[in-house]
C-alpha positions, 0 to 999 in steps of 0.5 A: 355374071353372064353365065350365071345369070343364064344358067342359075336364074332359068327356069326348070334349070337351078343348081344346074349348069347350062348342058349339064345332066342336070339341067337336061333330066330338069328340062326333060322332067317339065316336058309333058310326056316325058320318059314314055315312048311316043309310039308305045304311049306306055303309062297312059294306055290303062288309065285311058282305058279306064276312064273311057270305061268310066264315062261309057259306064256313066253314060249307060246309068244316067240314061238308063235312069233317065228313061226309067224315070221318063216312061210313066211320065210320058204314058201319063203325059205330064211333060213338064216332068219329063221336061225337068228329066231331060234338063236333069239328064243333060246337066248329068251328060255334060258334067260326068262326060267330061274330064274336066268340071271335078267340083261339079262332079260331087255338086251334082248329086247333092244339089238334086237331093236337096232340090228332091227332098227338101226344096221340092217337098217345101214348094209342094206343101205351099202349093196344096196350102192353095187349094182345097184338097182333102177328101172328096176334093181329090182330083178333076171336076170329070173325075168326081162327075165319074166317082158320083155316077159310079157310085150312084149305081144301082141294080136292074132286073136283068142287067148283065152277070160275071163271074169275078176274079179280084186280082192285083196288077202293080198294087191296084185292085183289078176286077177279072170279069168272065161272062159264061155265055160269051166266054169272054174274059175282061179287066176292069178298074176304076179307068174302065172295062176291057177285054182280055185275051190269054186268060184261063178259065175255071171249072166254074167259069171264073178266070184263074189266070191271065197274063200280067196279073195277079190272082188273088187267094180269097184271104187276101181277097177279104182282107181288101173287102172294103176295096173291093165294094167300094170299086166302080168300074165304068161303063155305058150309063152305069158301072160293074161292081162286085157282089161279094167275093165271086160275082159282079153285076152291071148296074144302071146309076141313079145319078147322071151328069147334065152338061146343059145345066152343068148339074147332077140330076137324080130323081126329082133333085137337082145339084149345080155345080159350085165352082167357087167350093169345087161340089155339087150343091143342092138348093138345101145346101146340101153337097154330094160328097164328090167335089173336085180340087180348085185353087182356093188362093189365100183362104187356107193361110188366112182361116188359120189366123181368123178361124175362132176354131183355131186361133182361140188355143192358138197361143196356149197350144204354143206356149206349151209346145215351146216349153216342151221342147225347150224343157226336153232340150234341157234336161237331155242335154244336162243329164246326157253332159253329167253322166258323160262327165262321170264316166269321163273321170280317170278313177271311174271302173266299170266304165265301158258297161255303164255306157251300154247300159246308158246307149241302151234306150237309144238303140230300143225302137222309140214308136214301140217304147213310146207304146210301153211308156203309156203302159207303164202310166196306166193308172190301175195296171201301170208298173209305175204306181204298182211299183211305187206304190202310189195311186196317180192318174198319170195320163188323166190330169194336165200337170201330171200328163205334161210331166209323163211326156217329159220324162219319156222323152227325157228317159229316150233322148238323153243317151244321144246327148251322152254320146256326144258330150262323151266324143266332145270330152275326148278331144279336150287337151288334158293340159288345158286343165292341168294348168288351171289346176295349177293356177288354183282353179276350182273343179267347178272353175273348170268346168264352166271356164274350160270344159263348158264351153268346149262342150258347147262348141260341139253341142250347140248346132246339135242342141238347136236341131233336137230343139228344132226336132222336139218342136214338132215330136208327133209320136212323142206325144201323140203315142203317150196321150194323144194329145190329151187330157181333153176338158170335157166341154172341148175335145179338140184341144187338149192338155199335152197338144203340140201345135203339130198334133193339134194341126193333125186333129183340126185337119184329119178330124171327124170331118175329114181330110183337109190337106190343105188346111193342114199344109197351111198351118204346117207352113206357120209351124215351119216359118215358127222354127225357122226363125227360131233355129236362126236365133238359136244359132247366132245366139250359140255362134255355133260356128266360131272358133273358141278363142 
């Protein structure tokens, strides 16, 4: 008993006698580091190395990284940014340094992704919700002070003259200024003007080259011509502006800021600033169109609801839209399952060319298609009447413009739909149904006993995200009808509207950009999906095994 307690219970020793070889190779085998020379350290050495490899070579790529995307940052002094790329770099060293932490390895990058381009977007449009940013409430209060002089400016009897050069330095218009008399080369740009060295000159004076910029051809000079009037460069009481493609002249503005009045004088008119809007407003009530950006709190959110120009179609604009796209959902779904489920069956031919030729409107370019649809519904030039033989104002009455989109979305989304109800029919048992076959089930017993819900199974998540996707389609409508038809008493809502472009038309309309309105409806938009995707899902249980 003794004995074999001591030598068949140990552990690292079963089946094996006490000093046996087997017991020996056992213990030798649980023994780190066994069967390698302890000077030699053989069968470690070339993984070692590799892995010391891998770390330097990670360590070169974070930091490299790192201090490529912290260089404009400090250059433009935003150190909060450079702040979050020194935590993301010392989370990145501490994870990929170690041989330990696997799971964070992988974690890691998925987590900045996330926080990059879905957290970080979301908390960005909440934040311009807040503010009145749109055209003319861009910047600063300084910077619209600057773009309202610079642009006030105007030319004097013998103001300064240069020769101009319209080049490029990374994508921003650069003014290259010679002035003949000194022969002096200078860049100038929205920030202001500075001399330049190394340039070379023309024979008619003009710079032709200089060191770290790009030369533009005159084509590409004119095709930025409204670029290239619009640019003020500042300088001492005025600004360089262009006249025409070849010339510059120093102009004097009509318009300056006083800080004791805190307003902007130009001849016998006065504009006080208005910080409450973010403009300059004379006592008229007229604004100069240079404002500048400021916090707005909760007006955006709350307009949205209380502003009668745009809670009036509100309800209308959604019920549409929900409709839309749960009718697109629908009958992509029902078509792309029933011709999957044709081809699916054993004694259909020609099999593989009928599913290229149904995949075929998935792989066409859905914005360019989406052009050709609109075509093709011209009234009097459209293939559909001409080939049907029918006179029909597809795209100029509500009911007929509504059933177009539908069907244009229902000709590109169903193929989708067909792929993968095709995959999800491939991974049914065929015995499941043979044995309801033989019970007596009918086809159609099958179908929506068997075969329906092991199609769900896989195409329920799918149909709540094309839910989620067709909710807020822009280029599905906007492409086709514009939103239209308009009724001719209220051209800012029209018949095929989907809350999406109708927020698009309120916030980017005649009047102008207004991000932040925009931002503020796009949030509601958001937070209408959001719980419907949420109710979809539960109600789907997408993620529950079929029993």
């Amino acid at each position: 008993m003794t004995v074999t307690h001591g030598s068949g219970l140990r552990p690292g020793r079963r089946g094996s006698t006490p000093g046996s070889g087997g017991a020996a190779s056992g213990g030798g085998g649980a023994r780190p580091g066994a069967g390698r020379h302890p000077a030699s350290g053989r069968g470690a050495g070339p993984a070692s190395t590799a892995a010391t490899l891998g770390r330097v070579l990670a360590l070169g790529l974070i930091l490299g990284v790192a201090l490529w995307a912290a260089a404009p940052l400090v250059s433009a002094g935003n150190w909060f940014g450079v702040g979050i790329v020194a935590v993301v770099t010392a989370a990145a060293l501490y994870v990929y340094l170690s041989p330990r932490r696997l799971p964070a390895k992988y974690l890691l990058p998925t987590t900045l992704l996330l926080l990059a381009f879905q957290v970080f977007p979301v908390l960005y449009t909440m934040s311009l919700a807040l503010t009145n940013i749109g055209d003319g409430h861009l910047g600063t209060k300084q910077e619209a002070i600057a773009a309202i002089e610079a642009s006030s400016v105007r030319r004097e009897a013998g103001s300064a003259e240069y020769r101009l050069t319209v080049a490029e330095k990374d994508g921003a218009l650069v003014f290259l200024l010679a002035d003949p008399a000194r022969h002096r080369a200078y860049a100038g740009t929205g920030d202001g003007l500075r001399e330049i060295g190394g340039a070379t000159f023309g024979p008619g004076g003009r710079v032709t080259a200089a060191d770290g910029y790009t030369v533009l051809t005159p084509a590409q000079a004119a095709a930025r011509g409204e670029e290239v009037a619009s640019l003020a460069v500042p300088v001492d009481g005025g600004a360089v502006r262009a006249q025409g493609l070849t010339r510059a002249y120093e102009g004097r503005a009509t318009l300056a800021y006083d800080a004791g009045c805190d307003c902007v004088k130009g001849g016998n008119r006065i504009w006080r600033a208005d910080d409450e809007h973010g403009r300059f407003t004379a006592p008229d009530g007229t604004a100069l169109p240079q404002g500048w950006k400021i916090g707005v709190g909760w007006s955006n959110l709350t307009a949205a609801l209380t502003n009668p120009k745009i809670n009036t179609h509100f309800l209308g604009v959604f019920a549409w839209n929900l409709f839309y796209a749960v009718a697109v959902v629908g009958l992509t779904a029902a078509l792309g399952v029933a011709a999957a489920l044709v081809l699916h069956h054993p004694r259909m031919r020609g099999v593989r060319i009928y599913r290229t030729l149904i995949v075929l409107p998935y792989a066409m370019p859905a914005f360019a298609m989406l052009l050709v649809w609109r075509d093709m519904f011209n009234t009097d030039f459209g293939l559909v009447n001409r080939l049907l033989g029918l006179d029909v104002d597809w795209l100029g009455t509500p009911l007929t413009a509504r059933a177009s989109v539908l069907l244009v979305q229902l000709w590109l989304g169903f193929p989708y739909m067909f792929l993968v109800a095709t995959g999800a029919l491939q991974t049914i048992p065929a015995e499941y149904l043979e044995a309801a076959q033989v019970d007596g089930a009918s086809a159609w017993q099958r179908f929506r006993k068997i075969t329906l819900p092991l199609l769900l199974l896989a195409l329920a998540p799918l149909l709540v995200s094309s839910f989620a996707f067709n909710f807020n389609n822009f280029n599905g409508v906007f492409l086709v009808t514009a939103g239209g038809p308009f009724p001719s008493d209220n051209p800012t809502v029209g018949a095929t509207d989907l809350l999406i472009t109708y927020t698009f038309r309120l916030a980017f309309g005649q009047q102008g950009a207004q991000y932040g309105l925009a931002s503020a409806i796009s949030i509601y938009v958001y937070l209408i999906v959001a719980v419907i995707s949420i109710a979809g899902f539960r109600r789907t249980r997408a993620f529950k095994e079929v029993s």
